[in-house]
MARLOSE-701714 format. One record per residue: residue number from 0; chain; z, x, y of N, C-alpha, C, O in turn. Coordinates in Angstrom, 2 decimals. Layout:
BEGIN
<NUM, "A", <Z, X, Y>, <Z, X, Y>, <Z, X, Y>, <Z, X, Y>> ...
//
This chain:
BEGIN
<0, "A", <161.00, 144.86, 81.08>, <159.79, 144.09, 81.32>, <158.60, 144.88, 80.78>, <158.50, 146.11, 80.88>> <1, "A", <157.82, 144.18, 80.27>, <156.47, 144.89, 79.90>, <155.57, 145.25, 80.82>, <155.35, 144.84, 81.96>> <2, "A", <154.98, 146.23, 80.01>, <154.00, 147.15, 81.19>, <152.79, 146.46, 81.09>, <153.29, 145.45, 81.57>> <3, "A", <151.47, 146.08, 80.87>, <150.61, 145.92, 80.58>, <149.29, 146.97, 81.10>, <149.24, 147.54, 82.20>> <4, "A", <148.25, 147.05, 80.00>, <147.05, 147.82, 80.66>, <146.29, 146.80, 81.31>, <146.69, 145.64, 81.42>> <5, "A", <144.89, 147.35, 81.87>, <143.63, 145.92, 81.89>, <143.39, 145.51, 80.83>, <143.32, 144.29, 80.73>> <6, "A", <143.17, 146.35, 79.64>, <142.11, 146.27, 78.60>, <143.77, 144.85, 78.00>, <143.60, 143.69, 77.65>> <7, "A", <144.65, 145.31, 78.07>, <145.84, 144.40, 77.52>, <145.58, 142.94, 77.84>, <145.29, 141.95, 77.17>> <8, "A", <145.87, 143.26, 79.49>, <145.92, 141.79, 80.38>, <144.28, 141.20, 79.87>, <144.40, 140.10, 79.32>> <9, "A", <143.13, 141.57, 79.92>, <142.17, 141.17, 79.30>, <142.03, 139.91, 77.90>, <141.40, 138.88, 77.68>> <10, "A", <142.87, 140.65, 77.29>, <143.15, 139.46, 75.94>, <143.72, 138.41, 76.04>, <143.41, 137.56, 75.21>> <11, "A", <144.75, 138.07, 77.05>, <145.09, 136.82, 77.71>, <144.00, 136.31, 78.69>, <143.99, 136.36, 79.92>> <12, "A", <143.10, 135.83, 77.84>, <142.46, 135.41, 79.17>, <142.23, 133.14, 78.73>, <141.38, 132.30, 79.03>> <13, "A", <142.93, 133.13, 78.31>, <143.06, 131.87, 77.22>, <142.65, 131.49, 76.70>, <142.92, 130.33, 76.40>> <14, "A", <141.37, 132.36, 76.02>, <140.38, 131.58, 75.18>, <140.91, 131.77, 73.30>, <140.12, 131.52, 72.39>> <15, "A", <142.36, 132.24, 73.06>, <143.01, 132.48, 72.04>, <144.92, 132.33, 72.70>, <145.79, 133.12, 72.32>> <16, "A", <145.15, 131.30, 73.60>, <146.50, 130.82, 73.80>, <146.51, 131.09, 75.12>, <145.78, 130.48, 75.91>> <17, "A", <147.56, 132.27, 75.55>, <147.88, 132.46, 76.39>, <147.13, 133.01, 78.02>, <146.21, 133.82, 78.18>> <18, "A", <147.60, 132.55, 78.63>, <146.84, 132.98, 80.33>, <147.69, 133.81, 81.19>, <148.69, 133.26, 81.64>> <19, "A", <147.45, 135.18, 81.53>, <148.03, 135.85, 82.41>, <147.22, 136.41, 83.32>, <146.25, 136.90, 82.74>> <20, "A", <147.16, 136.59, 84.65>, <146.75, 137.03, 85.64>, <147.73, 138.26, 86.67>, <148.74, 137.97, 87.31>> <21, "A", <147.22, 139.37, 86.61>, <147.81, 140.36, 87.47>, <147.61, 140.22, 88.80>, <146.61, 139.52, 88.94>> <22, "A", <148.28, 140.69, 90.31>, <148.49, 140.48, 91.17>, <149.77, 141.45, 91.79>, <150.95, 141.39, 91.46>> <23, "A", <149.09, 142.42, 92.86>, <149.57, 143.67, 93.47>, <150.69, 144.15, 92.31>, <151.88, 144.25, 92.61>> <24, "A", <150.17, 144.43, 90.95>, <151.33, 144.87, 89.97>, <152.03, 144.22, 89.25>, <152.41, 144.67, 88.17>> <25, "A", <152.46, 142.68, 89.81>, <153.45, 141.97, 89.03>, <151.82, 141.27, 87.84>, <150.65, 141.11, 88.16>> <26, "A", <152.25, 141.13, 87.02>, <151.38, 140.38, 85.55>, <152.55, 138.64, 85.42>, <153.72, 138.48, 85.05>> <27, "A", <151.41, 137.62, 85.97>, <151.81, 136.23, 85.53>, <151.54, 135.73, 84.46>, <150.72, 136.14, 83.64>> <28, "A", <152.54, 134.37, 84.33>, <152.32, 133.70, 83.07>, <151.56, 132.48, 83.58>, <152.28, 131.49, 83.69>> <29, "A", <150.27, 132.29, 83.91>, <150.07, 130.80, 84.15>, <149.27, 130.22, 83.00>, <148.05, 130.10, 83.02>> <30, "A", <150.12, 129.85, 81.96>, <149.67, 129.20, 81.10>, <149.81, 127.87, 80.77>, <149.17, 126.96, 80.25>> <31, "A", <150.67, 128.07, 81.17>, <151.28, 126.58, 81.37>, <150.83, 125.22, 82.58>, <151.02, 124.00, 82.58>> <32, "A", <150.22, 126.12, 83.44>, <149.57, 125.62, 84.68>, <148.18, 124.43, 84.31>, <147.21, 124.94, 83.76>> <33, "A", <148.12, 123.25, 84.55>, <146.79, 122.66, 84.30>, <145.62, 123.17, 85.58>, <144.44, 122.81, 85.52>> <34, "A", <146.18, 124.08, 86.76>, <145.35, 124.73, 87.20>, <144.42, 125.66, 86.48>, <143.28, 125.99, 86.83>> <35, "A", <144.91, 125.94, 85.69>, <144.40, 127.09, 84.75>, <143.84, 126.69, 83.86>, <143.69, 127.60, 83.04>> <36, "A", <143.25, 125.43, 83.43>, <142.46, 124.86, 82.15>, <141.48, 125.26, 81.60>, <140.42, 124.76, 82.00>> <37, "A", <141.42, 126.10, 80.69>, <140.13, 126.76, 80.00>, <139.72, 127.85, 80.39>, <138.56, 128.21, 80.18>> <38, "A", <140.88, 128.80, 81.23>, <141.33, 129.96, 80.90>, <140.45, 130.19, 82.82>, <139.91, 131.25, 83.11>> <39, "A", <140.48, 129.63, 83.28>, <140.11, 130.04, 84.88>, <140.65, 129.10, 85.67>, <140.96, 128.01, 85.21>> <40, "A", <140.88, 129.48, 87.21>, <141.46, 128.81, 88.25>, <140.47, 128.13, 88.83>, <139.61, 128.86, 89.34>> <41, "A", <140.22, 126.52, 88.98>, <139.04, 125.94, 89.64>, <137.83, 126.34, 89.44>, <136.98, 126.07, 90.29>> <42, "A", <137.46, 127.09, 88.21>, <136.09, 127.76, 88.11>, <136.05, 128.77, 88.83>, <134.92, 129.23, 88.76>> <43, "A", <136.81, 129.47, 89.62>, <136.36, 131.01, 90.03>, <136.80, 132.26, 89.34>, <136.18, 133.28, 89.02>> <44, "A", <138.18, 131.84, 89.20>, <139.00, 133.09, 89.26>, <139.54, 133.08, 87.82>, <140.47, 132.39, 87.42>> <45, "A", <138.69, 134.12, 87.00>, <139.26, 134.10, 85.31>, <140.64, 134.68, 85.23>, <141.02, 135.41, 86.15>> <46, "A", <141.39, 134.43, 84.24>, <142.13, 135.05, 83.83>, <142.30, 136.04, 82.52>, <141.35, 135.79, 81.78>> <47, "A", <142.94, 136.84, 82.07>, <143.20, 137.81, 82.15>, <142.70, 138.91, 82.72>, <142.25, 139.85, 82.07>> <48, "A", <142.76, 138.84, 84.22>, <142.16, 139.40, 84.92>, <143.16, 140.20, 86.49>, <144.05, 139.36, 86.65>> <49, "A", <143.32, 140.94, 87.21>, <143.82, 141.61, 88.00>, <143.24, 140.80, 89.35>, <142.11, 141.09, 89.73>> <50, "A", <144.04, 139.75, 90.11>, <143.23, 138.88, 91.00>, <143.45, 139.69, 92.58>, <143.01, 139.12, 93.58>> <51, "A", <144.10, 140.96, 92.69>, <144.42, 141.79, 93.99>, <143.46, 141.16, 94.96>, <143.69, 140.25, 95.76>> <52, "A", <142.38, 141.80, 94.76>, <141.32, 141.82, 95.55>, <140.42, 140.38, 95.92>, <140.00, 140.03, 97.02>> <53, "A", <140.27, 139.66, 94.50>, <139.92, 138.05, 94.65>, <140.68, 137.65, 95.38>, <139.98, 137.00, 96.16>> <54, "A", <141.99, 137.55, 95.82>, <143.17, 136.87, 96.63>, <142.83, 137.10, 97.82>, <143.47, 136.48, 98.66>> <55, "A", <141.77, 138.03, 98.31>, <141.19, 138.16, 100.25>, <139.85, 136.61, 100.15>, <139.71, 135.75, 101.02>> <56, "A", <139.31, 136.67, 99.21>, <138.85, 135.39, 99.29>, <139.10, 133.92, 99.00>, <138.38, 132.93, 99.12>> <57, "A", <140.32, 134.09, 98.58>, <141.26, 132.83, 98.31>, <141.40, 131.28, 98.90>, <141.91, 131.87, 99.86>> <58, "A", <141.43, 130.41, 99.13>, <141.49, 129.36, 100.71>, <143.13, 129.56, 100.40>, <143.24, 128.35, 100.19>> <59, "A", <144.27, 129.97, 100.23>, <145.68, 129.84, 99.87>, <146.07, 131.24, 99.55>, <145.49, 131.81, 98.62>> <60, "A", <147.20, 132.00, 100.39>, <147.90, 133.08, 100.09>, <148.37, 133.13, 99.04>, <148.51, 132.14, 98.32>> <61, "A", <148.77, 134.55, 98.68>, <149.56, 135.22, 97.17>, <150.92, 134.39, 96.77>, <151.52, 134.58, 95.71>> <62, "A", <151.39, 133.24, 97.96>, <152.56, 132.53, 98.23>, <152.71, 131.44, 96.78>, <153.71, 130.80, 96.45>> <63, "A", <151.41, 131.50, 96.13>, <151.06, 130.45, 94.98>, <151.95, 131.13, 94.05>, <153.04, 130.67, 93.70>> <64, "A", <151.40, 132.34, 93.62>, <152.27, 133.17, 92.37>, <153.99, 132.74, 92.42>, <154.27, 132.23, 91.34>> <65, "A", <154.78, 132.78, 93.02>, <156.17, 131.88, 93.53>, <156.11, 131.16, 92.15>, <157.03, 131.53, 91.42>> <66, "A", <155.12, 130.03, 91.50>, <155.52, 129.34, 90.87>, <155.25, 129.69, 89.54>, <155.48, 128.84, 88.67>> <67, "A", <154.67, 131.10, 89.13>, <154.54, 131.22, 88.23>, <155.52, 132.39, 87.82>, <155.95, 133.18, 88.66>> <68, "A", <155.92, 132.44, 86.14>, <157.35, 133.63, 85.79>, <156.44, 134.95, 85.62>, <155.42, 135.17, 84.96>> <69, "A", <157.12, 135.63, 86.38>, <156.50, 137.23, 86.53>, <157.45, 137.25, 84.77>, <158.53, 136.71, 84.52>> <70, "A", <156.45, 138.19, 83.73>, <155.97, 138.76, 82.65>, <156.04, 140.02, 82.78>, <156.85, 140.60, 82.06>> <71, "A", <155.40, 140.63, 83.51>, <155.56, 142.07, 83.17>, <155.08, 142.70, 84.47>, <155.19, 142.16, 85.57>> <72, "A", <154.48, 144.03, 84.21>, <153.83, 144.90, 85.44>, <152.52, 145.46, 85.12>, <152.47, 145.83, 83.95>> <73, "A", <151.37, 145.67, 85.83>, <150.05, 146.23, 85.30>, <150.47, 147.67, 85.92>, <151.06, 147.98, 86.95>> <74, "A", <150.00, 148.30, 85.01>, <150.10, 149.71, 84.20>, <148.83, 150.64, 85.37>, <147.65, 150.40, 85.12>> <75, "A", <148.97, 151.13, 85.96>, <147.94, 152.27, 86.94>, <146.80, 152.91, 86.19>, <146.04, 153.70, 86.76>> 
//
């Protein structure tokens, strides 16, 4: 599985294809998601971005990620 940095996960942020979002380490694929349309979740939460900490202000637990294919791991 791939490792990813920030500066990595950063370039997925979908404004050139793909959307991935990190979360306690695991790196998602929600690209495929029409949640994710135009490279953010409902207007808050961008992606290619590390959402750890955004996820305490969430209205919905980390229980969402479930539907998306873990990709890789963010890199320390």
């Amino acid at each position: 599985m791939k490792e990813y940095t920030l500066e990595e996960l950063e370039e997925y942020n979908g404004k050139n294809g793909k959307m991935y979002v990190a979360y306690q380490g695991q790196v998602y694929d929600v690209s495929d998601s029409y949640l994710w349309e135009g490279g953010a979740h409902q207007g808050l939460h961008d992606a290619g971005k590390d959402l750890t900490e955004e996820m305490d202000e969430a209205p919905h637990g980390p229980e969402v990620f479930k539907d998306y294919p873990v990709i890789g791991t963010l890199k320390e």
